[in-house]
ChimeraX commands (.cxc) that place a marker at each C-alpha (Angstrom):
marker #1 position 4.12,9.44,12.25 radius 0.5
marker #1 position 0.46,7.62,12.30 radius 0.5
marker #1 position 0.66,4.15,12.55 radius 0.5
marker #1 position -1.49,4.42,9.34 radius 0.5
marker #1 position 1.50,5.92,7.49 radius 0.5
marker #1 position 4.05,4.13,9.26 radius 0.5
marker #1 position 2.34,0.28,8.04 radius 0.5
marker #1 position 1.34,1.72,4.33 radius 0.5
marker #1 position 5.32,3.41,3.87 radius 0.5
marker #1 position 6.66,-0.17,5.89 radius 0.5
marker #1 position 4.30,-1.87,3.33 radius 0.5
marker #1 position 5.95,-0.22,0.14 radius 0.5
marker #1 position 9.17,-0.10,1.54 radius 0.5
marker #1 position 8.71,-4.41,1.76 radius 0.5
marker #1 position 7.29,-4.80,-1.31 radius 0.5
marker #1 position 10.20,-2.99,-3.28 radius 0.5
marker #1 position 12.64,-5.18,-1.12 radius 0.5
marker #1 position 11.02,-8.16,-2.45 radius 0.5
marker #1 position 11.02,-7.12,-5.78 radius 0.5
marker #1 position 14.90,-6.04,-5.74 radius 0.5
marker #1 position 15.54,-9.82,-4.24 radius 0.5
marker #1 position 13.49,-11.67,-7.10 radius 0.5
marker #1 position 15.05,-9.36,-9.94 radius 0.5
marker #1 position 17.98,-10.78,-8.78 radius 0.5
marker #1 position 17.06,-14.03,-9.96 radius 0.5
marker #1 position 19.28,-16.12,-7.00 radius 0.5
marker #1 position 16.03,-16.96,-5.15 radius 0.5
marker #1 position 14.69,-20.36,-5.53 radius 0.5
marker #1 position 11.57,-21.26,-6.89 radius 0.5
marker #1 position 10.24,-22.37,-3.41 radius 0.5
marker #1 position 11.50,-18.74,-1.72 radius 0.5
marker #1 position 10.04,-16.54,-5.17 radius 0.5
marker #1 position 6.59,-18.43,-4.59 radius 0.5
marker #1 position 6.49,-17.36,-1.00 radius 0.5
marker #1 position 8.05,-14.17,-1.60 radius 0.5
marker #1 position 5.27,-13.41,-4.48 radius 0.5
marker #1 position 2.84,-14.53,-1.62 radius 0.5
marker #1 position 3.77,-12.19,0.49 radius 0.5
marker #1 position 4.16,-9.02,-2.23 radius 0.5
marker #1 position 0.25,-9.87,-2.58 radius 0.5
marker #1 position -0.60,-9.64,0.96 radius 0.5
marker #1 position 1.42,-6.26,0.90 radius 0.5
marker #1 position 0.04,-5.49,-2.19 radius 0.5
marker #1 position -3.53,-5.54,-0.53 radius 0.5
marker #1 position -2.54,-3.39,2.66 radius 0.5
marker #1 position -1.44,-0.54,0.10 radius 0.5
marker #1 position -4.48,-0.61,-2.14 radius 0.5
marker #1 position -6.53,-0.70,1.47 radius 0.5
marker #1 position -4.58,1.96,2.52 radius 0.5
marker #1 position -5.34,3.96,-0.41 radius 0.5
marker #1 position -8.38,3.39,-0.57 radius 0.5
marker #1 position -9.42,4.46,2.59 radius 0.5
marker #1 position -7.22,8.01,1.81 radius 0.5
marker #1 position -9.17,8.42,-1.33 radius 0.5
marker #1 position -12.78,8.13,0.18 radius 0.5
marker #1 position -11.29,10.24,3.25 radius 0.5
marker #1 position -10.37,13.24,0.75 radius 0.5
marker #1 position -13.76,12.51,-1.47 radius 0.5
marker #1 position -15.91,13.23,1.82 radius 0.5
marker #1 position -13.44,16.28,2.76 radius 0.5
marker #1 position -14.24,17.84,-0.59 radius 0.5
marker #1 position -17.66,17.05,-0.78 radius 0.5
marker #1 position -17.86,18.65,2.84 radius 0.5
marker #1 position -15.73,21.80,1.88 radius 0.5
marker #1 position -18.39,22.08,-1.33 radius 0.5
marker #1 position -21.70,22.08,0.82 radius 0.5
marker #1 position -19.69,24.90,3.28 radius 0.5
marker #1 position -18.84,26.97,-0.60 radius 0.5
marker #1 position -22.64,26.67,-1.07 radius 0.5
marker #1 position -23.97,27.21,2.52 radius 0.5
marker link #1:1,2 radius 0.2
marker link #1:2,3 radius 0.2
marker link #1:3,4 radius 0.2
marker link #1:4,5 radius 0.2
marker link #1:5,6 radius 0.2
marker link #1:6,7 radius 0.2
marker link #1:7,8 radius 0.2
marker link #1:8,9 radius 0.2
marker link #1:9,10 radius 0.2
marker link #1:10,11 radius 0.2
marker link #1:11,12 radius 0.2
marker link #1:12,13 radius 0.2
marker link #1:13,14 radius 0.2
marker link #1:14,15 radius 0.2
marker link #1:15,16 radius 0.2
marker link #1:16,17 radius 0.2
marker link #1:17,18 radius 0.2
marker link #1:18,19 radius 0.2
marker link #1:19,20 radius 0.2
marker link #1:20,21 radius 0.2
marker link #1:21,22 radius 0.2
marker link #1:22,23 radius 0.2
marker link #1:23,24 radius 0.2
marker link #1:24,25 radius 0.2
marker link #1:25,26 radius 0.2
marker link #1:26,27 radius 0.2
marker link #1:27,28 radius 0.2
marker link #1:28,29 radius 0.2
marker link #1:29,30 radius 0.2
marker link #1:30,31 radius 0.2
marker link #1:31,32 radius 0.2
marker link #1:32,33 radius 0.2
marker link #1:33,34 radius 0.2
marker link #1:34,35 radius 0.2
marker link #1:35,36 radius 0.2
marker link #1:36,37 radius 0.2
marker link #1:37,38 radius 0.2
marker link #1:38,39 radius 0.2
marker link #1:39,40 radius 0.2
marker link #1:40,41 radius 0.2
marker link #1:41,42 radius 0.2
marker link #1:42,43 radius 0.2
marker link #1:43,44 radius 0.2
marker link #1:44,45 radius 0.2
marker link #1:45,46 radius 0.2
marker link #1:46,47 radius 0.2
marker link #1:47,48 radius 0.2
marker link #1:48,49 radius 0.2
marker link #1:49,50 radius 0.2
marker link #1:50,51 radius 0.2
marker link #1:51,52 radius 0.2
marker link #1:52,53 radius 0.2
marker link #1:53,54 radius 0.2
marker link #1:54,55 radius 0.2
marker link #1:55,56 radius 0.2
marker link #1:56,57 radius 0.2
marker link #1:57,58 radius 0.2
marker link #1:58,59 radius 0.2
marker link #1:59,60 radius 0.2
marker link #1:60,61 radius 0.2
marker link #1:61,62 radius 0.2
marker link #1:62,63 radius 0.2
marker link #1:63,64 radius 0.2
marker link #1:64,65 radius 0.2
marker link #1:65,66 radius 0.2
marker link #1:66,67 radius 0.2
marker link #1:67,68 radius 0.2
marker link #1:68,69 radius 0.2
marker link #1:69,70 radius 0.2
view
């Protein structure tokens, strides 16, 4: 597995841990804040991360188009 993978699925995996432990409601306000704080920061890796795959695949089309036409 690329590390790529491996931080965006250890990224989603954390962020739906942290949202099973605040829908429990047992956290305390002090632990939810820093728990929401860090659901952002992991929020932020994914979105990177997805980013970056969509532009990949946009240039792999675009490429595989200019081969269909030359």
């Amino acid at each position: 597995m690329s590390a790529k993978k491996s931080n965006f699925e250890t990224a989603i995996k954390k962020l739906e841990d942290i949202v099973s432990e605040m829908e429990t409601g047992e956290l305390s306000l002090e632990e939810s804040v820093k728990k929401f704080e860090e659901g952002i920061k992991l929020s932020k890796i994914c979105s990177d991360k997805l980013n970056e795959a969509e532009e990949k695949i946009s240039l792999l089309a675009k490429e595989h188009e200019l081969k269909l036409k030359g």
